[in-house]
N, C-alpha and C positions, 0 to 999 in steps of 0.2 A: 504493500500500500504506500509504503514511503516512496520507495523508488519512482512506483505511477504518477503520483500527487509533484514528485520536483521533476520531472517528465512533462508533466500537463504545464505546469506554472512558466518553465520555461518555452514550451511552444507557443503558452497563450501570450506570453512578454515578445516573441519572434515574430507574432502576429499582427500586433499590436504595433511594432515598428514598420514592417515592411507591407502590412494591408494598406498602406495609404498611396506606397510608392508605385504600389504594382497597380491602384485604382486609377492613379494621374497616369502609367504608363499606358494603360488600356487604352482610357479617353483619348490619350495624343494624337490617336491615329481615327478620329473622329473630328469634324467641320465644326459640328454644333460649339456654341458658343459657354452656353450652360454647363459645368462640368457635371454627368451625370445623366447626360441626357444624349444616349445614341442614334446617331442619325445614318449607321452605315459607313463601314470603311472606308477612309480617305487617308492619304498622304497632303494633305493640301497645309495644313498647321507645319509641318516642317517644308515645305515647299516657300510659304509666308516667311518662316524664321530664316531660310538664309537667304533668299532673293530681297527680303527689307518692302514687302510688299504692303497687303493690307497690317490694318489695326494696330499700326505704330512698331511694329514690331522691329524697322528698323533704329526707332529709338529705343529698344529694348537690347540688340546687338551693339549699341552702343556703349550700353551702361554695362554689360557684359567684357566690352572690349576694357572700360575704365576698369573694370572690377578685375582681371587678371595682368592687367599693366601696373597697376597698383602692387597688387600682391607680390610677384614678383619680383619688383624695384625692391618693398619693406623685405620681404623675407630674403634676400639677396645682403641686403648690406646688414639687416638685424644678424644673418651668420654671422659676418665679416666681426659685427663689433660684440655678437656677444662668447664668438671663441675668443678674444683678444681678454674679455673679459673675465672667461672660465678661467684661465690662465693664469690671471693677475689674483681674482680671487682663490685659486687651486693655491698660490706662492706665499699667498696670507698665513698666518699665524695665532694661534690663541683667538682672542677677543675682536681683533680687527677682522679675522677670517667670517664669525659668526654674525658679527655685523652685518659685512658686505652681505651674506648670504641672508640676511634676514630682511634686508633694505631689498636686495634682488625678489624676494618673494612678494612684498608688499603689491605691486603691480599686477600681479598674478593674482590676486585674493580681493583688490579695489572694483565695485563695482564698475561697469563698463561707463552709467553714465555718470558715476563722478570723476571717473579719467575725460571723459569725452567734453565736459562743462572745465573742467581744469585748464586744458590745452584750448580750447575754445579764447577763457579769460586771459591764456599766456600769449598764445598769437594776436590779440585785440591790443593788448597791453605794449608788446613790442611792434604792432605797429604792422604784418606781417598781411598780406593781402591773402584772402583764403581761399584754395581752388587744388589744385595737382600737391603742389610744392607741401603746404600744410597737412592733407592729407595722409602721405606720404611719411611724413615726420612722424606723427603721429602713429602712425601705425607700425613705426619701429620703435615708438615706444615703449607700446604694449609689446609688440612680439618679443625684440630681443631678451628679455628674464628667460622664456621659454626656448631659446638658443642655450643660453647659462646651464637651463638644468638638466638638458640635453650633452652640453659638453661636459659640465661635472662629472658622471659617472665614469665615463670615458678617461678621461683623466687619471683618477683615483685607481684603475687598473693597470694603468702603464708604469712601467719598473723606473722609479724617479732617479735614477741614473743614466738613462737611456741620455739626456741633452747635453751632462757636464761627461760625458765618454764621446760623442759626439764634439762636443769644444775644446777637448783634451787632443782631440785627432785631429786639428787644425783646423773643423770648420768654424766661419765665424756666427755670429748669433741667429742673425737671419738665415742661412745656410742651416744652422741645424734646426731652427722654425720651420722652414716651408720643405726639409728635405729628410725629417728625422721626428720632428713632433707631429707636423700637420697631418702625415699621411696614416698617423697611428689612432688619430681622431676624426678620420676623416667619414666613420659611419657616427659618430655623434651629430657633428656636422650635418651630414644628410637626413638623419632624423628631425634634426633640429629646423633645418632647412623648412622641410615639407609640413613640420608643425606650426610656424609661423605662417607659410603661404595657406594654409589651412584656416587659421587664425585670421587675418587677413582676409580671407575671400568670406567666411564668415562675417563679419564685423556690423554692426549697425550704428548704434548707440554712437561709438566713435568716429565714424566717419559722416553721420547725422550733424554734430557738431560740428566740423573743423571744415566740411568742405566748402563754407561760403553758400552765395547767393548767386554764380556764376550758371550755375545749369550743370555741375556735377553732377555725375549719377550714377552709383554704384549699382550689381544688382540687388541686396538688401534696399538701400533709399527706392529704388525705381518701382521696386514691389508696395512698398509700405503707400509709397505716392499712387501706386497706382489701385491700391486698395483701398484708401480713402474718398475715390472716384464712384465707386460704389461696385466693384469687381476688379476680376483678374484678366488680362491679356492674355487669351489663349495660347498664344506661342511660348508662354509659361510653360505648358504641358511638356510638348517636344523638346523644348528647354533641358528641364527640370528630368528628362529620362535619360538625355545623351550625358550630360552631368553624371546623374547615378552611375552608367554602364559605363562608363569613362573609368571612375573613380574605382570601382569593380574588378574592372579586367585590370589596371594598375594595384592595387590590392595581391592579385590573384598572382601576376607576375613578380613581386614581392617576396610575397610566400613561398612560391617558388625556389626563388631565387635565395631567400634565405634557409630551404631546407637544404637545398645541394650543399651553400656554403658548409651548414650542420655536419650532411653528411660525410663532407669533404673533409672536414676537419677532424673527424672522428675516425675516420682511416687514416688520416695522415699519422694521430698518435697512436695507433694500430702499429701503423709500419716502424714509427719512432721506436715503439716499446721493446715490440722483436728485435729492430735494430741492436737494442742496447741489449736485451737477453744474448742473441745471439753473440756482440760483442764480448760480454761476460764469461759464458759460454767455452770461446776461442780463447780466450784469455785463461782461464783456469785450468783449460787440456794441453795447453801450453805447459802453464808452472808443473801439471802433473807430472 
Protein backbone atom coordinates (compact mmCIF):
# COMPACT_ATOMS: atom_id res chain seq x y z
CA UNK A 1 0.00 0.00 0.00
CA UNK A 2 2.88 2.31 0.63
CA UNK A 3 4.78 1.62 -2.24
CA UNK A 4 1.14 2.38 -4.58
CA UNK A 5 0.13 5.45 -2.45
CA UNK A 6 4.05 7.20 -3.30
CA UNK A 7 3.47 5.80 -6.91
CA UNK A 8 0.04 7.52 -7.39
CA UNK A 9 1.39 10.93 -5.51
CA UNK A 10 4.17 11.15 -7.76
CA UNK A 11 2.39 10.49 -11.14
CA UNK A 12 -0.45 12.75 -9.89
CA UNK A 13 2.41 15.62 -9.10
CA UNK A 14 3.83 14.51 -13.12
CA UNK A 15 0.55 15.24 -14.18
CA UNK A 16 -0.04 18.15 -12.66
CA UNK A 17 3.14 19.70 -14.25
CA UNK A 18 3.17 18.51 -17.78
CA UNK A 19 -1.00 18.25 -18.37
CA UNK A 20 -0.92 21.90 -19.01
CA UNK A 21 2.14 21.76 -21.56
CA UNK A 22 0.87 18.86 -23.53
CA UNK A 23 -2.84 20.93 -23.54
CA UNK A 24 -1.16 24.35 -25.05
CA UNK A 25 0.86 21.67 -27.35
CA UNK A 26 -2.28 20.03 -28.61
CA UNK A 27 -4.01 23.55 -29.26
CA UNK A 28 -0.99 24.96 -31.21
CA UNK A 29 -1.67 23.06 -34.12
CA UNK A 30 -5.37 24.45 -34.17
CA UNK A 31 -6.50 28.21 -35.81
CA UNK A 32 -9.09 28.93 -33.26
CA UNK A 33 -8.25 31.74 -31.23
CA UNK A 34 -9.85 30.48 -27.85
CA UNK A 35 -7.46 28.03 -26.35
CA UNK A 36 -9.61 25.05 -25.90
CA UNK A 37 -11.64 25.38 -28.54
CA UNK A 38 -10.90 22.94 -31.64
CA UNK A 39 -11.49 23.91 -35.00
CA UNK A 40 -9.44 21.01 -36.81
CA UNK A 41 -5.93 20.78 -37.62
CA UNK A 42 -3.94 23.48 -38.84
CA UNK A 43 -0.21 24.49 -39.16
CA UNK A 44 -1.33 28.15 -39.72
CA UNK A 45 -0.29 29.54 -35.75
CA UNK A 46 3.20 28.45 -36.53
CA UNK A 47 3.16 29.57 -40.09
CA UNK A 48 1.98 33.29 -38.34
CA UNK A 49 4.96 32.90 -35.73
CA UNK A 50 7.77 32.87 -38.06
CA UNK A 51 6.44 34.75 -41.25
CA UNK A 52 5.50 37.88 -38.43
CA UNK A 53 2.15 37.72 -40.09
CA UNK A 54 -1.23 38.12 -38.44
CA UNK A 55 -2.05 39.02 -34.62
CA UNK A 56 1.08 40.87 -33.84
CA UNK A 57 2.97 38.05 -33.75
CA UNK A 58 5.63 39.75 -35.38
CA UNK A 59 5.90 41.82 -32.22
CA UNK A 60 5.87 38.82 -30.22
CA UNK A 61 9.28 37.53 -32.40
CA UNK A 62 10.42 40.53 -31.34
CA UNK A 63 10.21 40.56 -27.69
CA UNK A 64 11.44 36.87 -28.03
CA UNK A 65 14.55 38.13 -30.04
CA UNK A 66 15.04 40.90 -26.83
CA UNK A 67 14.50 38.11 -24.40
CA UNK A 68 17.44 35.65 -25.68
CA UNK A 69 19.82 38.65 -26.79
CA UNK A 70 19.56 39.78 -23.35
CA UNK A 71 20.14 36.59 -21.65
CA UNK A 72 22.94 35.67 -23.28
CA UNK A 73 24.96 39.04 -23.16
CA UNK A 74 23.86 38.75 -18.69
CA UNK A 75 24.69 35.05 -18.58
CA UNK A 76 27.98 35.42 -20.72
CA UNK A 77 29.62 38.15 -18.71
CA UNK A 78 27.62 37.14 -15.18
CA UNK A 79 30.26 33.80 -15.83
CA UNK A 80 33.04 35.84 -16.61
CA UNK A 81 32.66 37.94 -13.35
CA UNK A 82 31.28 35.59 -11.00
CA UNK A 83 34.25 32.68 -11.70
CA UNK A 84 36.60 35.76 -11.14
CA UNK A 85 34.75 35.97 -8.01
CA UNK A 86 34.56 32.17 -6.81
CA UNK A 87 38.13 32.47 -6.94
CA UNK A 88 38.65 35.54 -4.90
CA UNK A 89 36.06 34.32 -2.59
CA UNK A 90 37.48 30.28 -2.73
CA UNK A 91 41.31 32.41 -1.49
CA UNK A 92 39.35 34.18 1.48
CA UNK A 93 39.99 33.16 4.83
CA UNK A 94 38.07 32.78 8.29
CA UNK A 95 35.50 35.57 8.62
CA UNK A 96 36.18 37.54 5.40
CA UNK A 97 35.46 34.08 3.47
CA UNK A 98 31.80 33.64 5.25
CA UNK A 99 31.13 37.13 4.79
CA UNK A 100 31.61 37.29 1.16
CA UNK A 101 29.62 34.08 0.91
CA UNK A 102 26.92 35.30 2.96
CA UNK A 103 26.61 38.97 1.00
CA UNK A 104 26.82 36.42 -2.30
CA UNK A 105 23.77 34.74 -1.11
CA UNK A 106 21.61 37.76 -0.07
CA UNK A 107 20.67 38.24 -3.99
CA UNK A 108 19.63 34.93 -4.34
CA UNK A 109 17.03 35.00 -1.34
CA UNK A 110 15.86 39.03 -2.13
CA UNK A 111 12.67 39.04 -3.54
CA UNK A 112 12.63 39.77 -7.32
CA UNK A 113 10.69 42.95 -6.88
CA UNK A 114 12.73 44.50 -4.35
CA UNK A 115 15.94 43.92 -6.41
CA UNK A 116 13.92 45.14 -9.51
CA UNK A 117 12.43 48.72 -7.53
CA UNK A 118 16.31 48.88 -6.18
CA UNK A 119 18.09 49.13 -9.54
CA UNK A 120 15.11 50.92 -10.94
CA UNK A 121 15.91 53.80 -8.00
CA UNK A 122 19.90 53.28 -8.68
CA UNK A 123 19.74 53.96 -12.57
CA UNK A 124 17.19 57.11 -11.97
CA UNK A 125 19.44 58.33 -9.25
CA UNK A 126 22.67 58.06 -11.49
CA UNK A 127 21.10 59.56 -14.14
CA UNK A 128 21.22 56.30 -16.43
CA UNK A 129 18.74 56.22 -19.58
CA UNK A 130 16.72 52.99 -19.21
CA UNK A 131 16.26 50.45 -22.27
CA UNK A 132 19.08 47.53 -23.47
CA UNK A 133 22.17 48.83 -21.45
CA UNK A 134 20.02 48.88 -17.86
CA UNK A 135 18.40 45.83 -18.49
CA UNK A 136 21.38 44.03 -19.12
CA UNK A 137 23.19 45.29 -15.85
CA UNK A 138 20.65 44.25 -14.09
CA UNK A 139 20.35 41.01 -14.89
CA UNK A 140 23.99 40.35 -14.07
CA UNK A 141 23.18 41.39 -11.09
CA UNK A 142 20.94 38.97 -10.15
CA UNK A 143 22.60 36.08 -12.07
CA UNK A 144 26.20 36.38 -11.26
CA UNK A 145 25.76 34.90 -7.07
CA UNK A 146 24.25 32.00 -9.20
CA UNK A 147 27.62 31.80 -11.34
CA UNK A 148 29.44 31.96 -7.56
CA UNK A 149 27.65 28.82 -6.33
CA UNK A 150 28.01 27.14 -9.38
CA UNK A 151 31.95 27.66 -9.28
CA UNK A 152 32.38 27.09 -5.47
CA UNK A 153 31.84 23.47 -5.41
CA UNK A 154 34.16 23.07 -8.25
CA UNK A 155 36.76 24.69 -6.64
CA UNK A 156 36.65 23.01 -3.28
CA UNK A 157 37.60 19.74 -5.30
CA UNK A 158 40.54 20.71 -7.15
CA UNK A 159 43.89 19.77 -5.39
CA UNK A 160 44.91 23.47 -4.17
CA UNK A 161 48.31 22.87 -5.22
CA UNK A 162 47.48 22.28 -8.63
CA UNK A 163 48.21 26.76 -9.44
CA UNK A 164 51.52 27.24 -7.17
CA UNK A 165 53.02 23.74 -9.03
CA UNK A 166 51.82 25.37 -12.18
CA UNK A 167 53.80 28.97 -11.11
CA UNK A 168 56.68 26.84 -9.64
CA UNK A 169 57.06 25.48 -13.44
CA UNK A 170 57.52 28.93 -14.93
CA UNK A 171 54.09 29.76 -15.87
CA UNK A 172 53.15 33.18 -15.07
CA UNK A 173 49.65 33.82 -13.22
CA UNK A 174 47.53 34.37 -16.08
CA UNK A 175 49.03 31.38 -17.93
CA UNK A 176 48.24 29.14 -15.18
CA UNK A 177 44.59 30.82 -14.90
CA UNK A 178 43.39 30.39 -18.25
CA UNK A 179 45.71 27.07 -18.94
CA UNK A 180 45.63 25.04 -15.50
CA UNK A 181 42.68 26.42 -13.29
CA UNK A 182 40.20 27.51 -15.97
CA UNK A 183 39.87 24.32 -17.76
CA UNK A 184 39.42 22.30 -14.31
CA UNK A 185 36.25 24.55 -13.75
CA UNK A 186 35.29 24.66 -16.76
CA UNK A 187 31.93 22.36 -16.09
CA UNK A 188 31.17 24.79 -13.12
CA UNK A 189 31.30 27.33 -15.46
CA UNK A 190 29.00 25.68 -17.85
CA UNK A 191 26.48 24.97 -15.21
CA UNK A 192 26.77 28.19 -14.13
CA UNK A 193 26.49 29.54 -17.50
CA UNK A 194 23.02 27.81 -18.52
CA UNK A 195 21.64 28.67 -14.85
CA UNK A 196 21.97 32.28 -15.27
CA UNK A 197 20.64 32.21 -19.19
CA UNK A 198 17.85 30.35 -17.47
CA UNK A 199 17.48 32.98 -14.80
CA UNK A 200 17.58 35.44 -17.35
CA UNK A 201 15.19 34.27 -19.89
CA UNK A 202 12.91 33.78 -16.83
CA UNK A 203 12.84 37.03 -15.21
CA UNK A 204 9.99 39.58 -14.88
CA UNK A 205 9.75 41.46 -11.95
CA UNK A 206 13.38 42.74 -12.91
CA UNK A 207 13.30 43.47 -16.02
CA UNK A 208 9.49 45.01 -15.55
CA UNK A 209 11.55 47.78 -13.73
CA UNK A 210 14.71 48.64 -15.28
CA UNK A 211 13.63 48.48 -18.84
CA UNK A 212 12.21 52.07 -19.39
CA UNK A 213 9.56 53.43 -21.32
CA UNK A 214 11.37 52.95 -24.76
CA UNK A 215 9.10 49.86 -26.11
CA UNK A 216 11.27 47.06 -24.58
CA UNK A 217 9.99 43.82 -24.54
CA UNK A 218 10.85 40.87 -23.15
CA UNK A 219 8.87 37.66 -23.45
CA UNK A 220 7.71 37.69 -19.64
CA UNK A 221 6.72 41.83 -20.18
CA UNK A 222 5.19 41.12 -23.63
CA UNK A 223 2.93 38.22 -22.15
CA UNK A 224 1.99 40.15 -18.80
CA UNK A 225 1.12 43.25 -21.53
CA UNK A 226 -0.53 41.26 -23.47
CA UNK A 227 -2.69 39.71 -20.91
CA UNK A 228 -3.94 42.75 -19.58
CA UNK A 229 -5.46 43.39 -23.15
CA UNK A 230 -7.99 40.88 -22.11
CA UNK A 231 -6.08 37.50 -23.75
CA UNK A 232 -3.29 35.70 -25.20
CA UNK A 233 -1.70 35.83 -28.66
CA UNK A 234 -2.11 32.69 -30.10
CA UNK A 235 1.33 32.25 -31.51
CA UNK A 236 1.88 31.85 -27.77
CA UNK A 237 0.91 28.37 -28.29
CA UNK A 238 3.42 27.40 -31.13
CA UNK A 239 5.75 29.53 -29.07
CA UNK A 240 5.47 28.07 -25.95
CA UNK A 241 5.97 24.13 -27.53
CA UNK A 242 9.16 24.64 -29.77
CA UNK A 243 10.57 26.27 -26.37
CA UNK A 244 9.56 23.09 -24.34
CA UNK A 245 10.81 20.47 -27.15
CA UNK A 246 13.96 22.73 -27.50
CA UNK A 247 14.67 22.68 -23.87
CA UNK A 248 13.87 18.66 -23.84
CA UNK A 249 15.81 17.39 -26.58
CA UNK A 250 18.80 19.65 -24.93
CA UNK A 251 18.18 18.06 -21.43
CA UNK A 252 18.07 14.60 -23.13
CA UNK A 253 21.58 15.39 -24.98
CA UNK A 254 22.95 16.31 -21.46
CA UNK A 255 22.02 13.27 -19.88
CA UNK A 256 23.49 11.61 -22.32
CA UNK A 257 26.30 13.15 -22.55
CA UNK A 258 26.97 13.08 -18.92
CA UNK A 259 26.29 9.31 -18.53
CA UNK A 260 29.00 8.36 -21.13
CA UNK A 261 31.30 10.97 -19.22
CA UNK A 262 30.20 8.59 -15.91
CA UNK A 263 30.60 5.71 -17.66
CA UNK A 264 34.00 6.64 -19.18
CA UNK A 265 35.24 7.45 -16.06
CA UNK A 266 34.53 4.55 -14.21
CA UNK A 267 36.43 2.31 -16.66
CA UNK A 268 39.10 4.47 -16.88
CA UNK A 269 39.60 3.78 -12.95
CA UNK A 270 38.98 0.08 -13.90
CA UNK A 271 41.87 0.07 -16.11
CA UNK A 272 43.81 2.46 -13.52
CA UNK A 273 43.39 -0.11 -10.66
CA UNK A 274 44.43 -3.26 -12.70
CA UNK A 275 47.13 -1.17 -13.85
CA UNK A 276 48.42 -0.79 -10.51
CA UNK A 277 47.60 -4.56 -9.28
CA UNK A 278 49.13 -5.78 -12.09
CA UNK A 279 52.16 -3.39 -11.47
CA UNK A 280 52.35 -4.74 -7.80
CA UNK A 281 51.93 -7.88 -9.14
CA UNK A 282 55.24 -7.80 -11.49
CA UNK A 283 56.86 -6.12 -8.97
CA UNK A 284 56.66 -8.74 -6.08
CA UNK A 285 57.44 -11.98 -8.65
CA UNK A 286 60.21 -9.97 -9.38
CA UNK A 287 61.65 -9.44 -5.51
CA UNK A 288 60.45 -13.34 -5.28
Amino acid sequence: MKKFLAQSYIWIVLILLYSPLIFIAVFSFTESRVLGNWTGFSLKLYENLFSGGMNGSSSLMSAVKNTFIIAVIAASLSTILGTIAAIGIFNLRGRRKQTMQFLNNIPMLNPDVITGVSLFLLFVFLGFSQGYVTVILAHISFCTPYVVLSVLPRLTQLNPNTYEAALDLGATPSQALFKVLIPQLRPGMISGFFLAFTMSLDDFAVTFFTRGTIGLDTLSTYIYTDARKGGLTPELRPLMTLIFLIILVLLIILNVHQARQIKKQKKNEKISKYSAGSGFSHRLSRRS
